[in-house]
N, C-alpha and C positions, 0 to 999 in steps of 0.2 A: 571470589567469583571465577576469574581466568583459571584457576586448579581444574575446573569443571569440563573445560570448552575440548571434546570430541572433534578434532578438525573433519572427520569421517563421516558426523554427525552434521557439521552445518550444511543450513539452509541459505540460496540464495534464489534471488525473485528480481523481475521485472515488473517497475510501473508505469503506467500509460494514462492521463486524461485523455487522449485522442484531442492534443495541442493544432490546429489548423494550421498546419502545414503551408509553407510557400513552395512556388514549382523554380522551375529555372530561369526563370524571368522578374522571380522577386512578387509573383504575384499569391494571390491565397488559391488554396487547393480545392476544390468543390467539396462540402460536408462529403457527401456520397463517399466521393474517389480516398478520404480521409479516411473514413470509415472501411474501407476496403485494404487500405493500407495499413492500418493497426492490427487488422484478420492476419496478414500477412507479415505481420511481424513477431503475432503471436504463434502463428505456424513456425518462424524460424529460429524464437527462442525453445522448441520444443526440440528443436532437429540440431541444436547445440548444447541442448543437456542444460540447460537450466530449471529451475526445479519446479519455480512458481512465475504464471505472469498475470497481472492484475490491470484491474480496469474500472478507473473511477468514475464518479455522477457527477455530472456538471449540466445548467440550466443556463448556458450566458453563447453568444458568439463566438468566440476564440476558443472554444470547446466544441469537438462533433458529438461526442457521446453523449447524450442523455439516460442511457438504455444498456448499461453495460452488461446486461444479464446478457442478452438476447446475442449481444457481441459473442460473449464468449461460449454461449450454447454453440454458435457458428464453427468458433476455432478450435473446439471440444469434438466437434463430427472429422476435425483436420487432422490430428494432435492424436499420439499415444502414451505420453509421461508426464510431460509437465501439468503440474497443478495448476487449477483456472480460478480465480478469487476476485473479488471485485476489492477497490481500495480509494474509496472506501463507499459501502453504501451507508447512504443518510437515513439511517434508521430513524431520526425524529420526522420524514414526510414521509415517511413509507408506510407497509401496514405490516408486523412485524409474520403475519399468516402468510401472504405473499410471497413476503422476500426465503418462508422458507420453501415454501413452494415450487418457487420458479429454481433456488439452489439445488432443489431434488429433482429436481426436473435435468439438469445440469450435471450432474451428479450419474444421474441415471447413462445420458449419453457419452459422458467422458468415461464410465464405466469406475466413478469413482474418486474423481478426481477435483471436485468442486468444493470450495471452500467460502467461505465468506469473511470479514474484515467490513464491523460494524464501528460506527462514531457519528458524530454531527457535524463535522464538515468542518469546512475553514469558510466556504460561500453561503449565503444565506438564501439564495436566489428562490431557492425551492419550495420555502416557506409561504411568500404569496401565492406562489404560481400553484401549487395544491391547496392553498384555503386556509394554511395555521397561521397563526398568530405567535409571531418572534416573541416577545412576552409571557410562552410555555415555552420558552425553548429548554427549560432545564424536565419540566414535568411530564414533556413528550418524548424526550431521551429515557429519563428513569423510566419510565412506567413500560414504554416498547422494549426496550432491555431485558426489563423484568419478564415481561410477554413472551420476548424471542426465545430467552434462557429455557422458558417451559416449553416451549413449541418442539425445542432441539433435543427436546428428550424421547419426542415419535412416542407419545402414549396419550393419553386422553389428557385434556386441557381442562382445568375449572382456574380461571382468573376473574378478576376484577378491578377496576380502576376509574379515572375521572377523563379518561380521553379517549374509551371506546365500550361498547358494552360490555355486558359480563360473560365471558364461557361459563360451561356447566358442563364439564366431561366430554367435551369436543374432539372427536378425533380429526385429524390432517392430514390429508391425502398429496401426491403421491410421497407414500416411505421410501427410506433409502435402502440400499443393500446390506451396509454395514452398520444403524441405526444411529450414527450422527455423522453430521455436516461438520468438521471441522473452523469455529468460528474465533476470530481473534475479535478483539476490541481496541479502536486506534487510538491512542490516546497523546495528547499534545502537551502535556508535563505538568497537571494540575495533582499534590496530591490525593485530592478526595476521588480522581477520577483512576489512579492508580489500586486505591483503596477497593473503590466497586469494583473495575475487572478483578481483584482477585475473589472479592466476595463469589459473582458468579463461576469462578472457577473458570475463567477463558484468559487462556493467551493473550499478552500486551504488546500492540506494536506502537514503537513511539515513534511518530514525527516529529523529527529533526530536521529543520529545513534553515535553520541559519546558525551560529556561533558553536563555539567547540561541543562537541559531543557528549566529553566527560564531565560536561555538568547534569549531565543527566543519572551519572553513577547514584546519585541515593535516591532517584524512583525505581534505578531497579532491585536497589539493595530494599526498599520501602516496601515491592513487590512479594517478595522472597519473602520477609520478613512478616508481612498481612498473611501469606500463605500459610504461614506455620502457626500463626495465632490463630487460624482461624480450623488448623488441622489438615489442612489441602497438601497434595501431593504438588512438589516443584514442578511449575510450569514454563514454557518456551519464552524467552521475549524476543521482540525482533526489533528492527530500525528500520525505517523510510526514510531516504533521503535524495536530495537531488545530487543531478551529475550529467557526462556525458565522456566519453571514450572515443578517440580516433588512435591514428595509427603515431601521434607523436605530442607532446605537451604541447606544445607552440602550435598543431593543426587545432585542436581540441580549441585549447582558448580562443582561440584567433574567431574561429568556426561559429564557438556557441554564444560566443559574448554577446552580437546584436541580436541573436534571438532569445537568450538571457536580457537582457535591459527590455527589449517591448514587451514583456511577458510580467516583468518584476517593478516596470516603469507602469503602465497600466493600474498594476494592484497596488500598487504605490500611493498613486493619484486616487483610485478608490478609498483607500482605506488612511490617508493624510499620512503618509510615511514621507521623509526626505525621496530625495532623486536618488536613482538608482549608479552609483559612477563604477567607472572602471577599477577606482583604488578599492574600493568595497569589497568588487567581482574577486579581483584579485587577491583579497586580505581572506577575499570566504574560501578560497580554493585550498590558502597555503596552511590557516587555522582555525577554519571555520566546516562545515559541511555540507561542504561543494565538492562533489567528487569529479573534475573534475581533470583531464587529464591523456598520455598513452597507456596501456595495459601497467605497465609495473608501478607508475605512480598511483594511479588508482587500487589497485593490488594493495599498495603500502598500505596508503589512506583508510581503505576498509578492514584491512588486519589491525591496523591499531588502535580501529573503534570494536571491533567484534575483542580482543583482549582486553581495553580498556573495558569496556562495560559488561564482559560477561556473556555476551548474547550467545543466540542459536539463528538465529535468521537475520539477513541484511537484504534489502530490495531497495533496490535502486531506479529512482525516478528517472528515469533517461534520457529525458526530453524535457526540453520549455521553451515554449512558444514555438514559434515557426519554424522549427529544423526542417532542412527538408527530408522527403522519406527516407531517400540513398543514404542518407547518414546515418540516420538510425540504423536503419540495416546496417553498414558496417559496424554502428557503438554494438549493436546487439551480439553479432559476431563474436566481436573481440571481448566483450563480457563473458560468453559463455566459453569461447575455447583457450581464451588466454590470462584471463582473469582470474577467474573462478580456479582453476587450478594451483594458481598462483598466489591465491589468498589462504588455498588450504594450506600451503607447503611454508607459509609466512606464519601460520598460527600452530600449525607441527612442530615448528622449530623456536619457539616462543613459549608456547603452552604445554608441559609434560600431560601425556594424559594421565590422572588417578589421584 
């Protein structure tokens, strides 16, 4: 797989839930002024050359976005390069007509540059609060899948299925310029969910959010491999992961740790995980995927998962829990002008091209 890796070629991205931010007195940031500050963050990884920044669904508190289209229609009217993609939307509450809709719509104003990044989520929140029933949670994923895959084709629709009515040659308004939206499928390391993305022939991005990376090398070798038995030209994969960048290792940890622990302490307690401890935080930085760091350690970090596994795209979760804004902005910074260069010139010198 590494023989392959184009350092000229990769992709890097930014992600954001729009995490509710504290101000400088340790208190929480108003939804609004959140929401405003993620606008503005998305403007500044565009003005630093990053390629992609993304903007996930979340239905709970400790999240301001709800609505990440609308977000990034906003930062799309700011914005002249970087790619705008949501990460991910919850295809199984959505309506798979909608979500391409409003992406075309998206699309239209970035002049091209809107993407999507479909999955079902890590939260379930969304499932009551729009009326499904958790107990399709597998039959409203395949079938909207299946939905979407045809919709992104921008030609007349005839489906049918058990969780919405039937099309009959439906066309879908508005089209895009260049006749598809750009869609990855995020997938959390299951094989049969590796299996499907390649069926539909969409880009896989996998979430990597705790232990070493390269255990993930045989879903992308499994990827690759579905591709070709099934006749599909070689497609992209990428990685999500979390992390955070200052200007030195010791600001970085020190920095994101207790807005690391209430953010992972929280989902912890929801989901009956152990306590969240500092030997853990620590253990996931130095061999797990936490990135997690200054410019060059993170730089390392991410060059020796984009070699290890092959990839074409790395995006980095940048934030958890209450960072406050100013820091983002500088992680953002230092991602885009010291990073990012520094990851190419790590896998240049690693990876022959050809």
């Amino acid at each position: 797989m590494t023989a392959t890796i184009d350092p000229a070629r990769l992709q890097f991205g930014l992600n954001t839930f729009g995490d509710v931010s504290h101000d400088e007195h340790g208190q929480p940031v108003p939804y609004p002024q959140v929401i405003r500050d993620v606008l503005a963050e998305g403007v500044l990884a565009d003005q630093v050359g990053i390629d992609a920044f993304a903007i996930g669904e979340h239905h709970r508190d400790d999240y301001a976005v709800s609505a990440p289209d609308v977000l990034l229609a906003a930062i799309a009217a700011r914005t002249e390069r970087v790619r705008l993609s949501s990460a991910v939307t919850v295809l199984s509450s959505d309506d798979p007509i909608r979500v391409f809709q409003r992406f075309s719509t998206i699309d239209a104003i970035s002049n091209g540059r809107a993407e999507i990044i479909v999955g079902r989520g890590s939260f379930t929140e969304s499932f009551p609060l729009f009326g499904f029933e958790l107990s399709d949670y597998q039959v409203l994923f395949d079938e909207k899948l299946d939905l979407l895959s045809q919709v992104l084709q921008e030609g007349p629709v005839t489906w049918q299925g058990s969780t919405r009515r039937p099309l009959d040659g439906v066309e879908i308004y508005p089209k895009t310029a260049s006749g598809r939206i750009p869609t990855w499928v995020g997938v959390g390391g299951s094989p049969e969910s590796v299996v499907r993305t390649a069926h539909y022939g969409m880009p896989m991005m996998l979430a990597i959010i705790g232990g070493d990376p390269q255990r993930f090398a045989p879903y992308v070798d499994l990827f690759g491999r579905a591709l070709d038995q099934m006749g599909k030209d070689r497609l992209p994969v990428g990685v999500h992961s979390p992390g955070f960048i200052a200007d030195s290792d010791e600001e970085a940890r020190e920095l994101f740790w207790p807005h690391y622990a209430t953010a992972f302490g929280r989902i912890g307690r929801e989901r009956g995980w152990g306590p969240t401890t500092r030997e853990h935080y620590d253990a996931e930085i130095e061999h797990g995927s936490l990135y997690v760091g200054g410019p060059e350690t993170v730089a390392r970090k991410i060059a020796a998962t984009v070699t290890g596994l092959g990839i074409e795209r790395f995006d980095l979760k940048y934030t958890t829990g209450p960072v406050p804004h100013a820091a983002n902005l500088r992680a953002i910074e230092l991602y885009g002008t010291q990073v990012i260069p520094m990851v190419r010139e790590l896998v240049a010198e690693a990876v022959p091209v050809g």
